[in-house]
C-alpha positions in Angstrom: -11.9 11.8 11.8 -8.9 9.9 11.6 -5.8 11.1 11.7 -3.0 10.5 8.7 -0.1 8.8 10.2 3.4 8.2 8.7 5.5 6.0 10.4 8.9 6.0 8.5 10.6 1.9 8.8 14.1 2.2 10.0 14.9 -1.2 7.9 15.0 1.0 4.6 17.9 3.4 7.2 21.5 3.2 7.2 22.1 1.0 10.0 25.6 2.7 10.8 23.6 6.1 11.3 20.3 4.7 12.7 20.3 7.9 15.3 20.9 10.0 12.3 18.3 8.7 10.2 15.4 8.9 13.6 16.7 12.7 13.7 15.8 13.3 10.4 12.5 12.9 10.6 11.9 14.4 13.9 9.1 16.6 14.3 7.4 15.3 10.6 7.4 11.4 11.6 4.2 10.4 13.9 6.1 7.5 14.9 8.8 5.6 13.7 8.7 1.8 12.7 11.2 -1.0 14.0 11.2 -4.2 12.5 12.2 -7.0 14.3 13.2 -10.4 12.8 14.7 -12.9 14.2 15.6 -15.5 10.8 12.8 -18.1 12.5 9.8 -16.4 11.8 10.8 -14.4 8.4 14.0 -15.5 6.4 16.3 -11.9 7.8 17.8 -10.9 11.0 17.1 -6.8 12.1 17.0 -4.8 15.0 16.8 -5.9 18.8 15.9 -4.6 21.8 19.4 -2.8 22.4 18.3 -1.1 19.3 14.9 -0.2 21.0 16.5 1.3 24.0 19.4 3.1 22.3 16.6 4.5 19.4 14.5 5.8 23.0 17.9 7.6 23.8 18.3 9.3 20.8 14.9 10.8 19.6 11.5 11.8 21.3 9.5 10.0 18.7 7.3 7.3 19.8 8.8 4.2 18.4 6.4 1.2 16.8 7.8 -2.4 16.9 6.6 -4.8 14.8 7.7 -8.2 16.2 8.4 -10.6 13.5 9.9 -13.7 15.8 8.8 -17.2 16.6 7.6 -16.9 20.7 6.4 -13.2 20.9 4.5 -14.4 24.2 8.4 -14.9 25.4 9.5 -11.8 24.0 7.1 -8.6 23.3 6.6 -7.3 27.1 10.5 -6.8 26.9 10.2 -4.3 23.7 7.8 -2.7 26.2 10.2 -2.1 28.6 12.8 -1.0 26.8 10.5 1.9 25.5 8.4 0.8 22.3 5.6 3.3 22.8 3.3 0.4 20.3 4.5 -3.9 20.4 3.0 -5.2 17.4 2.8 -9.4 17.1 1.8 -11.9 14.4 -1.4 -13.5 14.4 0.6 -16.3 12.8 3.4 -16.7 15.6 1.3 -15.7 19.0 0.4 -18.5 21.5 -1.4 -17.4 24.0 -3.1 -13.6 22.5 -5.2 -12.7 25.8 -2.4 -13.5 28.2 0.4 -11.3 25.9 -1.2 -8.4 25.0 -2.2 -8.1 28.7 1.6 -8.2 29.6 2.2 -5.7 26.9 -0.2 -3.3 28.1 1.2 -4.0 31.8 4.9 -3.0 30.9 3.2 0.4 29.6 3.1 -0.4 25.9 -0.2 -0.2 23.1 -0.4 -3.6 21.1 -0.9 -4.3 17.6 -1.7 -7.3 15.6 -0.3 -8.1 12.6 -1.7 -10.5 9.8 0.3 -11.5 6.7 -1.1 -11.1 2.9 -2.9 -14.5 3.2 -4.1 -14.4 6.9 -7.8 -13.7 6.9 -8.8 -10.9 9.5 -12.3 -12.5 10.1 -10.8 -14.9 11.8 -9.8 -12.4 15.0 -12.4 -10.6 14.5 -13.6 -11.9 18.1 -10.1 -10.7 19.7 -9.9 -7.2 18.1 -10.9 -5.0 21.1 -7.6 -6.3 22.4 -5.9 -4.3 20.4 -5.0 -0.6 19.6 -3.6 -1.7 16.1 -4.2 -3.9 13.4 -1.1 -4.0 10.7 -2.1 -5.8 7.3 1.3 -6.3 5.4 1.0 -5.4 1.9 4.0 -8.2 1.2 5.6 -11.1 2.1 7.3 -9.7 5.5 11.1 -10.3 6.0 12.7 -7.9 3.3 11.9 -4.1 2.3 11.7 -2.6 -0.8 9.3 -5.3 -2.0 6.5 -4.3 -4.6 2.8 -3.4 -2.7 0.3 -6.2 -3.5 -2.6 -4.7 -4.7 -4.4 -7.8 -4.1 -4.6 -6.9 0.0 -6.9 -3.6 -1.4 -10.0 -5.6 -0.7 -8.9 -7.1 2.6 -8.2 -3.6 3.4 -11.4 -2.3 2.8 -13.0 -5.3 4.5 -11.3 -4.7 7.5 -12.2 -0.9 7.5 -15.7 -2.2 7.6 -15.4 -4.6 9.8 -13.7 -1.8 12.3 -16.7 0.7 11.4 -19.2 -2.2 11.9 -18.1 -3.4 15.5 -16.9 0.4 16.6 -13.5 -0.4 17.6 -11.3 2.6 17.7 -8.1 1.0 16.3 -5.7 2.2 13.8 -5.5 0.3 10.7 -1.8 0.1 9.1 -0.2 -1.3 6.4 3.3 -2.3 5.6 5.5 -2.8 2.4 5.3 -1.0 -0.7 3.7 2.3 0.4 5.5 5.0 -1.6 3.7 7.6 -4.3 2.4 5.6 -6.9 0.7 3.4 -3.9 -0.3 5.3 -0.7 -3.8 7.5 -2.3 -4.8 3.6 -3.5 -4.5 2.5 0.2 -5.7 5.5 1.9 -9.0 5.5 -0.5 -9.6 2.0 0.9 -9.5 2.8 4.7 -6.1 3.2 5.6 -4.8 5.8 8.2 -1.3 4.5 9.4 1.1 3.9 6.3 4.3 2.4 7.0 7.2 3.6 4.4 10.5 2.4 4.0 12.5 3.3 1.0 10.0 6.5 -0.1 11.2 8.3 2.8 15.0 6.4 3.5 15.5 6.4 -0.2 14.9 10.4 -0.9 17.0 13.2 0.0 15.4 15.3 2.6 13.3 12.1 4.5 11.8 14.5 6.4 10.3 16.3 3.1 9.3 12.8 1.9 7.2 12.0 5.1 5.5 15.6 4.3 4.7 14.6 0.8 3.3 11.1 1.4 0.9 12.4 4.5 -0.1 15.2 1.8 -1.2 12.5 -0.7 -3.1 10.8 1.6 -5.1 13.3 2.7 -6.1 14.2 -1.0 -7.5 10.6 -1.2 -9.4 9.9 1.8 -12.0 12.5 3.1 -12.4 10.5 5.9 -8.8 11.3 7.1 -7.3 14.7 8.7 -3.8 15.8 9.6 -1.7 15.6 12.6 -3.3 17.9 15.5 0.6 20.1 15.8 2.2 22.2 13.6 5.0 20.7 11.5 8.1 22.5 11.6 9.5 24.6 8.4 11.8 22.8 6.2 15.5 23.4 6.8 17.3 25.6 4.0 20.9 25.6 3.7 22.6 28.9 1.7 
């Protein structure tokens, strides 16, 4: 079975207490999610490599970068380096795919790829195996706390089959929107990493929120289990 994955996005953080916000989560977060934009490919500036190594200092959980620059070929076996555990590029910006996601996996990184809401899949079908990830956004990338397009649903669920069909043993994520109202409609259509922003930033107790989502989740999708590791009790204060 596959395993429910919530990857909390640090763009929907305070960026004066980014350490703070990775430590809240500890221990509940599978991974935590680092956009990085660089105003060419998407219209907003966020997040660096400096950000990547200072994030590795601070926490133990595996970070996931989603590169969203012009020239990742230039750029993603840096974020590597630095200590992304997972590089993430565009379909829609990479130049040579074969000769980057090699030098990804050389600087001791997994890879994703990542397709925007009007970039068929089909089309890289032929270049999946590359790949340990495949990231559909659910919106327009560049800003958070946008609305989830429920017209990706069936791109979504064509992609699950297309996974099933060929046997490749990558996760498939999605981006933008998840929060309560959204994340059972996404998991029922094949989804087992979910990428949340404000649901988890915007709440209280973000680590309570993470909790919650993987919960719903798992009521949706048979086909998905928890995290193999006991989460840790929720902190009380008197």
């Amino acid at each position: 079975m596959a395993i429910a994955q919530i990857y909390p996005s640090l763009l929907a953080a305070d960026f004066g207490r980014i350490a703070d916000a990775a430590r809240a989560v500890e221990g509940r977060a599978d991974w935590l999610h680092v956009d990085v934009m660089d105003y060419h490919f998407v219209p907003n500036l966020a997040f660096s490599g400096d950000t990547v190594t200072a994030l590795r200092a601070a926490t133990e959980t595996p970070l996931d970068c989603h590169l969203m620059i012009s020239d990742p070929d230039r750029w993603a076996p840096g974020f590597a380096e630095r200590g992304a555990a997972n590089v993430t590029i565009h379909a829609e910006a990479v130049e040579n795919l074969p000769r980057t996601t090699e030098a990804i996996r050389a600087a001791g990184a997994r890879t994703g790829l990542a397709v925007k809401p009007a970039t068929p899949v089909e089309g890289y079908a032929d270049d999946l195996h590359r790949f340990d990830l495949l990231l559909l956004m659910t919106i327009e990338p560049g800003f958070g706390g946008q609305t989830f397009m429920d017209s990706v649903l069936p791109k979504i669920q064509a992609a699950r089959r297309l996974l099933d069909q060929r046997g490749l043993d990558l996760w498939l994520q999605i981006d933008g929107g998840v929060n309560a109202e959204t994340i059972e409609r996404a998991a029922a259509a094949g989804v087992d990493v979910f990428v949340a922003g404000t649901a988890v930033y915007g709440l209280a107790d973000p680590g309570a929120a993470v909790e919650a989502l993987r919960a719903q989740a798992l009521r949706a999708s048979p086909r998905l289990a928890p995290p193999r590791r006991e989460m840790p009790e929720r902190a009380t204060t008197a």
